[in-house]
C-alpha positions as a printed NumPy array, in Angstrom:
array([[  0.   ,   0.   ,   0.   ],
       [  1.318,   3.341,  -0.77 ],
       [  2.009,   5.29 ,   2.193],
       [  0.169,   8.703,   2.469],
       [  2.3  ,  11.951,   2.403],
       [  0.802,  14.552,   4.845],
       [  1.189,  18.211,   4.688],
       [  2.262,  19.485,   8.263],
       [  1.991,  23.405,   9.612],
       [  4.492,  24.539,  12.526],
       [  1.609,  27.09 ,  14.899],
       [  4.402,  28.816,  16.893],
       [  8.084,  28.994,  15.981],
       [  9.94 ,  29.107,  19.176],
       [ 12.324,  26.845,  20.392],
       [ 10.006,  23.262,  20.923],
       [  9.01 ,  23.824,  17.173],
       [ 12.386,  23.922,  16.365],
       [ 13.474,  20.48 ,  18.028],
       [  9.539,  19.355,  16.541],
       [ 10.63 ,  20.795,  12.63 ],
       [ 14.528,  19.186,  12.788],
       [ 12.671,  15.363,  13.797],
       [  9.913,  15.811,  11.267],
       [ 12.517,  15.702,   8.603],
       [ 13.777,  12.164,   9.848],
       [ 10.491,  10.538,   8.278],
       [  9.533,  10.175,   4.898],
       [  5.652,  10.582,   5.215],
       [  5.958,  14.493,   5.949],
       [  5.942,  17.517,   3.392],
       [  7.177,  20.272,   5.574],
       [  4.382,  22.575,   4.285],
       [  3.922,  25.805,   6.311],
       [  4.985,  27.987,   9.288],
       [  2.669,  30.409,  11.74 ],
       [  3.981,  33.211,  13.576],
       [  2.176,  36.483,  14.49 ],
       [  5.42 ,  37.922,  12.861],
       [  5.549,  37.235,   9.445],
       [  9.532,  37.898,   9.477],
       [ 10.03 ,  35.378,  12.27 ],
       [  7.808,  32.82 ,  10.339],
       [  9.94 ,  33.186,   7.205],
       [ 13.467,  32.572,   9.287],
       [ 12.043,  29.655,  10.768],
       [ 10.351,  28.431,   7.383],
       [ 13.65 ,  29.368,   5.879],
       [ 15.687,  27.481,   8.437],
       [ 13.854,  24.047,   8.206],
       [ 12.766,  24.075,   4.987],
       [  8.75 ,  24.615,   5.043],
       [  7.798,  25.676,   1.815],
       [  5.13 ,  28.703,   3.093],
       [  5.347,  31.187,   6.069],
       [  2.164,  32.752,   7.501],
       [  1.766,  36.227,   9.711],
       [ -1.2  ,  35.101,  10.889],
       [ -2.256,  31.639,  12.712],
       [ -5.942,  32.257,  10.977],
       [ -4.255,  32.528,   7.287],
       [ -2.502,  29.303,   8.177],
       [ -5.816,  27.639,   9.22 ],
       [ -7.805,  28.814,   6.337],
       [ -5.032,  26.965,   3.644],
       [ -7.073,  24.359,   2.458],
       [ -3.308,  22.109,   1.92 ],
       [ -2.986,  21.808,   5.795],
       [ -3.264,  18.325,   6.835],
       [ -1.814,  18.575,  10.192],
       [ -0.94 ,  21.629,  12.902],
       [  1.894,  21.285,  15.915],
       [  0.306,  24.145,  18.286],
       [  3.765,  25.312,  20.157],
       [  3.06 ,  28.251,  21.557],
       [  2.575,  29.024,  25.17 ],
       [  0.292,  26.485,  27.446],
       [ -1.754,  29.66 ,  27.867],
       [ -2.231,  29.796,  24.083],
       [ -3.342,  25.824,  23.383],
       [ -7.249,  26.265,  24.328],
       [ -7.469,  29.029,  21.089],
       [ -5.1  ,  28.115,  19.264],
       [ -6.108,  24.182,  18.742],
       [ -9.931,  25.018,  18.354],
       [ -8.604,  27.409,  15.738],
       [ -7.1  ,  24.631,  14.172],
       [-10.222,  21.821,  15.321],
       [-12.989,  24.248,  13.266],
       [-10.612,  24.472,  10.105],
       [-10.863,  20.723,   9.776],
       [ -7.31 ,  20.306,  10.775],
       [ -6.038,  17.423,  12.615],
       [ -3.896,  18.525,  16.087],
       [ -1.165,  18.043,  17.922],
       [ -0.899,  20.026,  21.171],
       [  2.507,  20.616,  22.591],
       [  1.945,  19.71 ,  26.712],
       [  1.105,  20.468,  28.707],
       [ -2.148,  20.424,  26.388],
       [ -3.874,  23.239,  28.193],
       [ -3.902,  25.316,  31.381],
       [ -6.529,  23.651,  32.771],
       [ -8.601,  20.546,  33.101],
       [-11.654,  22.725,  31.693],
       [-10.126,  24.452,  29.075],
       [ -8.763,  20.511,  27.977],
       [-12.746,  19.864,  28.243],
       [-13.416,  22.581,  25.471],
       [-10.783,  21.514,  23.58 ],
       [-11.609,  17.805,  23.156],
       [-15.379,  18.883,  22.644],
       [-14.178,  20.67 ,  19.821],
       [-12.073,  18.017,  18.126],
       [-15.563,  15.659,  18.851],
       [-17.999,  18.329,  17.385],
       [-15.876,  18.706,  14.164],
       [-14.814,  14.778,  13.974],
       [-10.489,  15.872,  13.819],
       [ -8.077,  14.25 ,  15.195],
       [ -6.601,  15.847,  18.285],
       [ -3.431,  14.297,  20.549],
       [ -0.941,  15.568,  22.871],
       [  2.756,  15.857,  22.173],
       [  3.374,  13.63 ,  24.638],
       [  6.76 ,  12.237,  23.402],
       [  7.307,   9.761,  26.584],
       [  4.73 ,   8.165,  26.141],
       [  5.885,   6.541,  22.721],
       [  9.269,   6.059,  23.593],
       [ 10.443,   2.658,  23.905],
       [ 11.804,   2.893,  27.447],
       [  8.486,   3.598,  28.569],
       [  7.571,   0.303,  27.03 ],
       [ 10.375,  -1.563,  28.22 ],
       [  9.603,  -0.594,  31.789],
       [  6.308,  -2.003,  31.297],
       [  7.229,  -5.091,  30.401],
       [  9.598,  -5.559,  33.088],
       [  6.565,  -4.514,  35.446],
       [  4.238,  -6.839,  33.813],
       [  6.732, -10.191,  33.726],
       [  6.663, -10.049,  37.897],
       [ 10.462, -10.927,  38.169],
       [ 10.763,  -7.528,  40.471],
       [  6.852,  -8.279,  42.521],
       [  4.46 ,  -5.839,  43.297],
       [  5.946,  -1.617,  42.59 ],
       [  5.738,   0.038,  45.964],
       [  7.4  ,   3.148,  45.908],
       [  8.909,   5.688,  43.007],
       [ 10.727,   8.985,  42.692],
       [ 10.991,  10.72 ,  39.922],
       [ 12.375,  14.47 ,  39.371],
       [ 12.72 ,  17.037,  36.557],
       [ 14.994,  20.26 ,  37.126],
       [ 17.017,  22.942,  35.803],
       [ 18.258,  25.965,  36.543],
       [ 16.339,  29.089,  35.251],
       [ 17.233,  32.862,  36.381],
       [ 13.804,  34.576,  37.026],
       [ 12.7  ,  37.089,  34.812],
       [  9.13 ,  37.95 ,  35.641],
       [  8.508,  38.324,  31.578],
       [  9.733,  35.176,  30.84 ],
       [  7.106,  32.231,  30.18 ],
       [  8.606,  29.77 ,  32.71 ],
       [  7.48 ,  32.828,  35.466],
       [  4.875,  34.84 ,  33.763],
       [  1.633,  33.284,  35.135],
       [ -0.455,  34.801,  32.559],
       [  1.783,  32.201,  30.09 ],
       [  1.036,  29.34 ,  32.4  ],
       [  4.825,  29.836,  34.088],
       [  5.664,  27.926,  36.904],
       [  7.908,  24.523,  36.694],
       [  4.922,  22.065,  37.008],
       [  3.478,  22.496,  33.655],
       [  6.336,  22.789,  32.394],
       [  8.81 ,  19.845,  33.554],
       [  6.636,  18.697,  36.481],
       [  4.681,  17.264,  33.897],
       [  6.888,  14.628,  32.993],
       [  7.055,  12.628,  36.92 ],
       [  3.416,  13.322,  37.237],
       [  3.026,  11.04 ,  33.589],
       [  5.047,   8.445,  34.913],
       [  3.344,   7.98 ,  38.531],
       [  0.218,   7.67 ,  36.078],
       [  1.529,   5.361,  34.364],
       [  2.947,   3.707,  37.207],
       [  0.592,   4.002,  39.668],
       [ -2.823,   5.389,  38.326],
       [ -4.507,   8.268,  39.763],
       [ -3.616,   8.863,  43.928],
       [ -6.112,   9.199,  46.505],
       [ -4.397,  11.946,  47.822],
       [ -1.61 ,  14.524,  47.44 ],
       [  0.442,  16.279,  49.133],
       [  2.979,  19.717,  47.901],
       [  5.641,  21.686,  49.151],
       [  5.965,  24.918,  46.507],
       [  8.434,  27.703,  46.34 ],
       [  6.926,  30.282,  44.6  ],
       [  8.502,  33.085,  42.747],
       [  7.873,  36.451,  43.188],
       [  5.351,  36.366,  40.231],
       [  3.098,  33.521,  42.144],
       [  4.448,  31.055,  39.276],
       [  6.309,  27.828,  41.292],
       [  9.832,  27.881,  40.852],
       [  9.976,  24.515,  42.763],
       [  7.458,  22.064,  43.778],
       [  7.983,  18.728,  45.42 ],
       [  4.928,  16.38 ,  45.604],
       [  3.755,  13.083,  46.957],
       [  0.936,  10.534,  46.307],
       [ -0.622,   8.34 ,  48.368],
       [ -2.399,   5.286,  46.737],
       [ -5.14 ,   3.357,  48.498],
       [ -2.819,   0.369,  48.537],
       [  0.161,   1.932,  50.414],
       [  2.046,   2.814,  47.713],
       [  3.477,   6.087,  47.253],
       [  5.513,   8.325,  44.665],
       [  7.498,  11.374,  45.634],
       [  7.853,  13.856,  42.905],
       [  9.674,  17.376,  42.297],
       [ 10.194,  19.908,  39.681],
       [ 12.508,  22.637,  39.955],
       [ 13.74 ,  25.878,  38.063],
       [ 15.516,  26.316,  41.088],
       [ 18.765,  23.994,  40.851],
       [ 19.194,  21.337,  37.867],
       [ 19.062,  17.508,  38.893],
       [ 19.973,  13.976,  37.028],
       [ 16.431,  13.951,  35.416],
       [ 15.459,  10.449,  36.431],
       [ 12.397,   8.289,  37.531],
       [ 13.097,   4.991,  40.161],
       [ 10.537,   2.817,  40.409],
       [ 11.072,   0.494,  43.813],
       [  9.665,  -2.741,  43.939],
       [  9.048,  -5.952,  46.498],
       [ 12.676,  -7.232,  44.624],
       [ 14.418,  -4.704,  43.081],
       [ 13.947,  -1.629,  41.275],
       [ 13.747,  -0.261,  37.739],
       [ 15.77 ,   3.268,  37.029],
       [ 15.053,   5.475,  33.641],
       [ 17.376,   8.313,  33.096],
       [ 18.182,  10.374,  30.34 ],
       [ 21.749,  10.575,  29.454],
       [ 21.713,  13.11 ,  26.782],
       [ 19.041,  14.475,  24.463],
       [ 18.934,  11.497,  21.871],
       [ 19.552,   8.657,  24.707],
       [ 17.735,   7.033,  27.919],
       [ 19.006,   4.274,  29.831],
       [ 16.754,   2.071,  31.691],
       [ 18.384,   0.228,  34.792],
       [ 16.909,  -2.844,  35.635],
       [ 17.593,  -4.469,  39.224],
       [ 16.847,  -7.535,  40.828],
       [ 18.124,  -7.553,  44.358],
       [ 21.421, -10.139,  45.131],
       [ 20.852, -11.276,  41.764],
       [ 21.519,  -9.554,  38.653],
       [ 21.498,  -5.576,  36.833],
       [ 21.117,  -4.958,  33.538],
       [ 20.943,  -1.939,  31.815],
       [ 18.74 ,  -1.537,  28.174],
       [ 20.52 ,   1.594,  26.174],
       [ 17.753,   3.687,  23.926],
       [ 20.006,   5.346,  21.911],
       [ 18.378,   7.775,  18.466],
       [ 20.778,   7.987,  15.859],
       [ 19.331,  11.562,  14.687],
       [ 16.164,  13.655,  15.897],
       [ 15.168,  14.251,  19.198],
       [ 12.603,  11.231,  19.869],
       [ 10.026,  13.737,  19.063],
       [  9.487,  12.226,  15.378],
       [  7.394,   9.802,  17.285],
       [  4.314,  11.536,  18.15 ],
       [  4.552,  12.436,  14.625],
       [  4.524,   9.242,  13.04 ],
       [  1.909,   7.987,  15.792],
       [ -0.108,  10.911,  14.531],
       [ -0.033,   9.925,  11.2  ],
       [ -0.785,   6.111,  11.406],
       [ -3.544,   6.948,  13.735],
       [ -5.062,   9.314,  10.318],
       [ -4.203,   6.458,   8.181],
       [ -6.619,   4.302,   9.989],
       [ -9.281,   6.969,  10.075],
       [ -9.303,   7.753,  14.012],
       [ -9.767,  10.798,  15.634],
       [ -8.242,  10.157,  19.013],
       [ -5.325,   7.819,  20.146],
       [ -5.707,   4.43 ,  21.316],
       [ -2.323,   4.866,  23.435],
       [ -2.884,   8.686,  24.473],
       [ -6.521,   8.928,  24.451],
       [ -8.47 ,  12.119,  25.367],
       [-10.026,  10.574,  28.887],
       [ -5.868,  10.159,  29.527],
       [ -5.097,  13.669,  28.852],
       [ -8.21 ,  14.925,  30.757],
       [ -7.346,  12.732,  33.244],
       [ -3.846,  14.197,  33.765],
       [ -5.147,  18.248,  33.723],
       [ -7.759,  17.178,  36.605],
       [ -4.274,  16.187,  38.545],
       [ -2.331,  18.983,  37.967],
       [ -5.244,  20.943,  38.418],
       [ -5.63 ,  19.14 ,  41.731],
       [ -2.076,  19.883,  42.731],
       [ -2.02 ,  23.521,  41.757],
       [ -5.376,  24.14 ,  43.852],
       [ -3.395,  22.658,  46.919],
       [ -0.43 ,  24.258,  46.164],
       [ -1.656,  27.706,  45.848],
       [ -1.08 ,  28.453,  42.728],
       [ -3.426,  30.596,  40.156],
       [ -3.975,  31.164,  36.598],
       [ -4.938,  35.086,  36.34 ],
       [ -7.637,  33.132,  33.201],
       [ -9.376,  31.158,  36.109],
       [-12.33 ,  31.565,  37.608],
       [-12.678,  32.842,  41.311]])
């Protein structure tokens, strides 16, 4: 069967897009089409740069061009809700940089719109197709380490405030949770499923945006994951995963490799290298996106909307405890 060529459209063109544009040229499938910025001279340097054959001023010029098969929305979390409706009501299928929204209701409109216009809508959730998430999985599933107990997992970096800056400007959705403290809340979902409760420690800047929040879930069985984010101080971005007989450790080495550490206590370790040649793993969500069109669907099987929901009613959940406030929200 011949395999479809779809027309993709870069909505945004800061530095995400950028990463996005370089991995989209790794697969065959993908006719870098057009670029969106609300500067039309900073949407021909980044056309120009990667190679998309059109540059738009405008995000509704983009939307309207009846060649658009697909849109990466990368601007702001703040900008997702308007941007992928945009997108949803032009008939064009989506791909929503995460976090996917700012919150859980604004994810609410946004699904309802890919459902009222039958489009294809996912989140550019990267981990979630990468094989050491898989590999973990299967370790889990095989029962040579028992029963998962505890985990840890932490994302942080070092970020010098600058109260204009999207990482602290709440009014961009700023604050380390959304952005980093995204990634150990995915994996104690994945691990662990939704906790009964939560607890947070957060550091806020001087903007109300959390430079640094640790968390930790409690799970009706006992089992608990402590998690942090951080803009504050950078860490070895890892997840641990302890179980009745060992543990399981993911950590990214470098941008294009993650090493998974498996451990079974007195008797053996082995670690499983994930190592990509070129791009940076981001290629795919792409291609996921595109066999998903290919067999006509309009949501994910392996990053379906109820998933995404799912995860802004958490963070929403953890914000709400920890204080912190979209200026958007309602009192």
């Amino acid at each position: 069967m011949t395999q479809r060529t779809y027309n993709w459209a870069i909505l945004g063109c800061g530095r995400i897009a950028g990463k996005f544009s370089s991995d989209l040229k790794l697969l065959d499938n993908v006719r870098l089409y057009a670029t969106a910025s609300r500067s039309i001279d900073k949407s021909k340097a980044f056309a120009e740069k990667y190679g998309f054959e059109k540059a738009y001023g405008s995000y509704e010029e983009m939307a309207a061009d009846p060649e658009v098969d697909i849109v990466y929305v990368a601007t702001p979390h703040s900008h997702h809700h308007d941007h992928a409706i945009l997108c949803l009501k032009a008939g064009k299928a989506v791909l929503v940089e995460k976090a996917f929204a700012l919150t859980a209701a604004e994810a609410m409109e946004m699904i309802g719109a890919a459902r009222e216009n039958n489009t294809f809508m996912m989140e550019a959730f990267w981990t979630r197709f990468h094989p050491s998430l898989a590999k973990v999985k299967e370790v889990l599933a095989s029962g040579t380490l028992g029963k998962p107990a505890l985990m840890r997992s932490e994302f942080c970096f070092y970020a010098p405030f600058n109260p204009d800056h999207r990482l602290f400007n709440l009014s961009l959705g700023g604050g380390s949770l959304l952005d980093i403290g995204i990634y150990p809340v995915f994996w104690a979902l994945q691990i662990f499923g939704v906790p009964s409760e939560i607890k947070t420690i957060a550091d806020l800047a001087p903007t109300g945006a959390d430079r640094t929040i640790a968390m930790t879930f409690g799970y009706p069985g006992g089992e608990m994951a402590q998690l942090t984010s951080s803009l504050a101080g950078c860490s070895d971005t890892q997840t641990e995963i302890w179980c009745e007989r060992g543990f399981i450790r993911v950590r990214k080495i470098d941008p294009q490799t993650v090493k998974v550490t498996v451990s079974v206590k007195e008797v053996s370790e082995e670690d499983y290298i994930f190592h990509q040649e070129n791009g940076f793993g981001l290629f795919l969500e792409a291609q996921h996106v595109m066999e998903c069109l290919n067999a006509e669907l309009t949501e994910s099987p392996l990053l379906p909307h109820s998933y995404t929901l799912q995860q802004m009613q958490l963070l929403d959940r953890i914000r709400k405890i920890a204080g912190i406030r979209y200026p958007t929200e309602a009192l």
